[in-house]
DRENPA-3360 file (N, C-alpha, C; in nm, 2 decimals, always signed):
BEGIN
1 = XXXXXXXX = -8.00/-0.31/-4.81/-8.06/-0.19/-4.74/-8.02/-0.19/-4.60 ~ -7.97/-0.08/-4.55/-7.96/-0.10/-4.38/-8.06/-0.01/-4.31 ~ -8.08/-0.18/-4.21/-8.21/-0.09/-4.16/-8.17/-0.02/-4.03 ~ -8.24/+0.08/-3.97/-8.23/+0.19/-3.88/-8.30/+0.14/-3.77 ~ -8.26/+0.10/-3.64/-8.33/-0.03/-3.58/-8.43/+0.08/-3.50 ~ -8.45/+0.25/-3.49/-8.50/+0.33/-3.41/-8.66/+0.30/-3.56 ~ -8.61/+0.26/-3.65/-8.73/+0.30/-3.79/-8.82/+0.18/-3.81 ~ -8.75/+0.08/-3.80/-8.82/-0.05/-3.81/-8.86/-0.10/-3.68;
9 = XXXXXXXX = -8.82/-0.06/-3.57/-8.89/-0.13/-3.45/-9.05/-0.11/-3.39 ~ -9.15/-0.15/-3.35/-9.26/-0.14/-3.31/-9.32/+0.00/-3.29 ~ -9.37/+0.07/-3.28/-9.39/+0.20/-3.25/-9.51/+0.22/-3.19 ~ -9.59/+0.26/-3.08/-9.70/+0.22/-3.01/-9.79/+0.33/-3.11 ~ -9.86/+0.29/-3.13/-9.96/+0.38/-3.22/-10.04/+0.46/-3.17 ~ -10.05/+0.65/-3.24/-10.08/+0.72/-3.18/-10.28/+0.69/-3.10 ~ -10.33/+0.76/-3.02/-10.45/+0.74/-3.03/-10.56/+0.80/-3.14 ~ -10.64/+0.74/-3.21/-10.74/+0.79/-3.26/-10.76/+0.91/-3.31;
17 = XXXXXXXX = -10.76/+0.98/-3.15/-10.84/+1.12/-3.14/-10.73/+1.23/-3.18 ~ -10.62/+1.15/-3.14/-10.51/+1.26/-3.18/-10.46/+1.20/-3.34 ~ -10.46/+1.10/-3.42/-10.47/+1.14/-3.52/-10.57/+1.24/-3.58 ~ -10.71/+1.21/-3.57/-10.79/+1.31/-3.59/-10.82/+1.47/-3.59 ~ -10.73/+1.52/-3.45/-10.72/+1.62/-3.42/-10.56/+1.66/-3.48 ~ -10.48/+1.60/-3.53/-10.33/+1.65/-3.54/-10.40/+1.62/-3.72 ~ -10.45/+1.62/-3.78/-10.37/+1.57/-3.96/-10.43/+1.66/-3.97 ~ -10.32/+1.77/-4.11/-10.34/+1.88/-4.17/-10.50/+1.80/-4.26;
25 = XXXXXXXX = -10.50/+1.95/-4.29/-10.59/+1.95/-4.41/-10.54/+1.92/-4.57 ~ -10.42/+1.93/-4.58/-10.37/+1.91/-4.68/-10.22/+1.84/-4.66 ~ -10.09/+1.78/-4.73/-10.01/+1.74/-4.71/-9.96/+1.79/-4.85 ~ -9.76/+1.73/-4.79/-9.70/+1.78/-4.95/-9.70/+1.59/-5.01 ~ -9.75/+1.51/-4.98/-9.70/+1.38/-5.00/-9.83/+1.30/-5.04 ~ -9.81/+1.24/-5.11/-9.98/+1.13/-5.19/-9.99/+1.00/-5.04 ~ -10.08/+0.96/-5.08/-10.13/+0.86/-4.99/-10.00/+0.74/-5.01 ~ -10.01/+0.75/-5.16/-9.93/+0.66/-5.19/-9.76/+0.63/-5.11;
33 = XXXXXXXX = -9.78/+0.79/-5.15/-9.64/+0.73/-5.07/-9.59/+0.74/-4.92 ~ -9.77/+0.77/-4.85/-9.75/+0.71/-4.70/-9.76/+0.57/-4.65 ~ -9.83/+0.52/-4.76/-9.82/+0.39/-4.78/-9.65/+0.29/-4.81 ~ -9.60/+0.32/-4.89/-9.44/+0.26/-4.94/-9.40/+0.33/-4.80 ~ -9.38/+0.41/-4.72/-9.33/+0.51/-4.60/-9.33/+0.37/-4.45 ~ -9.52/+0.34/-4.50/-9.52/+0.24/-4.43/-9.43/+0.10/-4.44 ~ -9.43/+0.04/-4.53/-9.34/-0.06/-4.59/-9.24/-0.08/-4.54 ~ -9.17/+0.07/-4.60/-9.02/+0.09/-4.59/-8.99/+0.03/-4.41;
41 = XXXXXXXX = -9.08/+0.12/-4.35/-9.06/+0.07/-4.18/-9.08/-0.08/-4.15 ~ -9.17/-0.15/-4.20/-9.21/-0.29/-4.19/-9.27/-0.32/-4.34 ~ -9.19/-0.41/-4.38/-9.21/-0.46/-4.53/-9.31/-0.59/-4.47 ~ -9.40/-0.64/-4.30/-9.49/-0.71/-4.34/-9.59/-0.66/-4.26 ~ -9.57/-0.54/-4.28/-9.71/-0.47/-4.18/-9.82/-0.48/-4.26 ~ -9.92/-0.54/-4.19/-10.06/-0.54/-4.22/-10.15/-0.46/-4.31 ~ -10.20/-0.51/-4.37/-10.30/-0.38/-4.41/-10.36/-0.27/-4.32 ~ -10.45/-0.36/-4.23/-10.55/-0.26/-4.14/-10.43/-0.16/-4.08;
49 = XXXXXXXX = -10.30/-0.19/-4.02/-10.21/-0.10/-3.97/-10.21/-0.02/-4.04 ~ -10.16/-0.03/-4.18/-10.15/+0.11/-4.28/-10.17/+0.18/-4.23 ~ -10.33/+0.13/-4.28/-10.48/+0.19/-4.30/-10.49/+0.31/-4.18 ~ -10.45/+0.24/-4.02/-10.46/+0.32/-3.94/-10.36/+0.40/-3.93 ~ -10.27/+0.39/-3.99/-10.13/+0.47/-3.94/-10.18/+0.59/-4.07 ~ -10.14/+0.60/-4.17/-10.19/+0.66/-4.26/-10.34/+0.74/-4.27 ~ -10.46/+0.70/-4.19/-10.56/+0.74/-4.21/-10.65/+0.73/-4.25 ~ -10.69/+0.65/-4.36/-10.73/+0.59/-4.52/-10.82/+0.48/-4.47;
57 = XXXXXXXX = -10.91/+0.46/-4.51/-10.97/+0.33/-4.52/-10.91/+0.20/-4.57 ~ -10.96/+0.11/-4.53/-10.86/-0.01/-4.58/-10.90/-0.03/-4.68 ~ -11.02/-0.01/-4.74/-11.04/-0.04/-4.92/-10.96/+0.07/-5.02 ~ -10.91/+0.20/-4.94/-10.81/+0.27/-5.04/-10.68/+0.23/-5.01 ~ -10.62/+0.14/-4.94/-10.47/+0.08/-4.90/-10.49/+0.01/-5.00 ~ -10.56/-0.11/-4.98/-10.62/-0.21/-5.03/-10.59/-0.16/-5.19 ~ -10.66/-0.06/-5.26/-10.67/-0.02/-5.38/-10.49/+0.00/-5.45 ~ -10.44/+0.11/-5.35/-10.29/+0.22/-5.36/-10.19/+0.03/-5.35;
65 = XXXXXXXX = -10.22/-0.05/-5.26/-10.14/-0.16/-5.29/-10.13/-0.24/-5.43 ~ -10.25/-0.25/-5.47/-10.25/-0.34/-5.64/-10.21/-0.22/-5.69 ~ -10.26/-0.11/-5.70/-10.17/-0.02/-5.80/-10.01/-0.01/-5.81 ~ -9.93/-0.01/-5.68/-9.83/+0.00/-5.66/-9.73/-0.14/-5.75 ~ -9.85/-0.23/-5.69/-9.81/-0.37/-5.72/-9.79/-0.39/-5.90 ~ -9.90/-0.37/-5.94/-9.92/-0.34/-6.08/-9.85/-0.24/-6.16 ~ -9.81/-0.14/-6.12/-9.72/-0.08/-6.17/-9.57/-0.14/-6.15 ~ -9.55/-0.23/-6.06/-9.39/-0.25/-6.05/-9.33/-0.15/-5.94;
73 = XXXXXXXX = -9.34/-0.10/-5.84/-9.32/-0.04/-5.75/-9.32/-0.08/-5.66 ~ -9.41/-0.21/-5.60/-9.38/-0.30/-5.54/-9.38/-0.47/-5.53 ~ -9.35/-0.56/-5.47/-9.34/-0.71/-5.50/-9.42/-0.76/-5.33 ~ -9.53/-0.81/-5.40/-9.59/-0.88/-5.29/-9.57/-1.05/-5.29 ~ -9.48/-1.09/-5.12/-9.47/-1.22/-5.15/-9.56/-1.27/-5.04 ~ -9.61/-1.38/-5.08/-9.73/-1.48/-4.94/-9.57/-1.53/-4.86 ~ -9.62/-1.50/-4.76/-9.57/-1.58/-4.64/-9.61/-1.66/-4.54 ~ -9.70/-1.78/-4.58/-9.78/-1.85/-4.50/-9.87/-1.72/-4.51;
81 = XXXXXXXX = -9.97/-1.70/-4.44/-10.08/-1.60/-4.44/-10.05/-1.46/-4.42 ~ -9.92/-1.44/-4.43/-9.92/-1.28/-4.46/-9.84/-1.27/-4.53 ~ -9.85/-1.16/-4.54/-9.76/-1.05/-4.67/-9.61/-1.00/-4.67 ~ -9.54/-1.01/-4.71/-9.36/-0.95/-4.76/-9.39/-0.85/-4.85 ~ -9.40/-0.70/-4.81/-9.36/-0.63/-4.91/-9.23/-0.55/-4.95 ~ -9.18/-0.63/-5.10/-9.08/-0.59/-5.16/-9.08/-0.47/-5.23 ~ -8.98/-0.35/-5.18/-9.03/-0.21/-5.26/-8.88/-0.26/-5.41 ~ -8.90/-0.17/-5.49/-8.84/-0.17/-5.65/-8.74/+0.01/-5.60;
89 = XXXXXXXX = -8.68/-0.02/-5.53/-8.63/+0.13/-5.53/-8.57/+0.19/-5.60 ~ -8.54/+0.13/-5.73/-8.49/+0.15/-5.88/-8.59/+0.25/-5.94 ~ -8.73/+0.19/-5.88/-8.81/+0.27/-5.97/-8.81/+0.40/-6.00 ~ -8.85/+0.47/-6.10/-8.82/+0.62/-6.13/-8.97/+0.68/-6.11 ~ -8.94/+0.80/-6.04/-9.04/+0.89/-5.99/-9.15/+0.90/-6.14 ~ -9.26/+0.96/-6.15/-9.30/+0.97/-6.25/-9.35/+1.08/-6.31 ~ -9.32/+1.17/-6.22/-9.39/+1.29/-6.24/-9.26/+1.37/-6.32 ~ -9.26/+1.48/-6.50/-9.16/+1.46/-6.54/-9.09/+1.58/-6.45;
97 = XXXXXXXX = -9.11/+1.65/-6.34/-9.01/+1.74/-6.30/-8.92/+1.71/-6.19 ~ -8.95/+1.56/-6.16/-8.84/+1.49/-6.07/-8.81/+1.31/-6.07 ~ -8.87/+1.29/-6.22/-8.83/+1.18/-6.30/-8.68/+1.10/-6.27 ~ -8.60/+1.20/-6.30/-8.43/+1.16/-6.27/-8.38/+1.07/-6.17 ~ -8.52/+1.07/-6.10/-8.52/+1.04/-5.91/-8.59/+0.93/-5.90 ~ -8.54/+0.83/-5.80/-8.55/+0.72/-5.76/-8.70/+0.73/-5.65 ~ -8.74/+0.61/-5.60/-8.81/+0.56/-5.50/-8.75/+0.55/-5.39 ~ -8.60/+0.45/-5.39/-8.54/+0.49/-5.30/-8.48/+0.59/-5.25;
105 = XXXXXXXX = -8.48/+0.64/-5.34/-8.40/+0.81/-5.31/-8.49/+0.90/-5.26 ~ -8.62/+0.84/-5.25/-8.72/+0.95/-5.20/-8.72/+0.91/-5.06 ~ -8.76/+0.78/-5.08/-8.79/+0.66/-4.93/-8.67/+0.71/-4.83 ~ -8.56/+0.72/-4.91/-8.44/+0.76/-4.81/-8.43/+0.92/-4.75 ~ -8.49/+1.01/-4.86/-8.49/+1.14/-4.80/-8.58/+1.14/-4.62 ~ -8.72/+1.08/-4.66/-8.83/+1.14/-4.61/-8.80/+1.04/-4.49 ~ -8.70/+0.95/-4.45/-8.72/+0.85/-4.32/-8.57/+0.85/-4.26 ~ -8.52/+0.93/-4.34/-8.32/+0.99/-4.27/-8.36/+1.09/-4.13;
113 = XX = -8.27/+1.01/-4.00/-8.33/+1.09/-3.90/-8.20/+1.17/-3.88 ~ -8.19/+1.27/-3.81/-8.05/+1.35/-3.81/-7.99/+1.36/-3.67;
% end
């Protein structure tokens, strides 16, 4: 995988108030896959980070992670006391009107900067 050193480097996180005041009412995208979004940028970012970067409470990161996990979409490895997460970018979409389609192939559309 090559990483995009502007995608994976540190990013100062927005404030609070302007997440609050900037997030639609609705999105085209599941939680889920702001979560793997997260990943993709740091495969050992924290939970609570997600949680804040995404918006979500940490018991629904928490949840969207064992699911992901449990389905085979992602590989959680201990590293001393934190987390490696391994995405499966092989995995196939699951919804059947864009099945044909990869995880990575999605992960790659939505984080290609131009």
């Amino acid at each position: 995988m090559s990483e995009n050193p502007d995608l994976t480097s540190k990013q100062p996180l927005p404030s609070i108030e302007r997440l609050l005041t900037e997030r639609p009412k609705w999105g085209f995208m599941s939680n889920h896959t702001h979560v793997l979004v997260c990943l993709h940028l740091d495969p050992e970012m924290r939970l609570s980070e997600i949680s804040y970067r995404v918006g979500l409470t940490l018991r629904i990161v928490q949840k969207i992670i064992k699911e992901l996990s449990e389905e085979g979409v992602i590989m959680i490895e201990k590293i001393g006391r934190r987390n490696r997460y391994d995405i499966n970018r092989e995995y196939r979409l699951r919804h059947p009107l864009v099945k044909q389609h990869t995880i990575g192939e999605l992960i790659e559309v939505i984080t290609r900067e131009e």
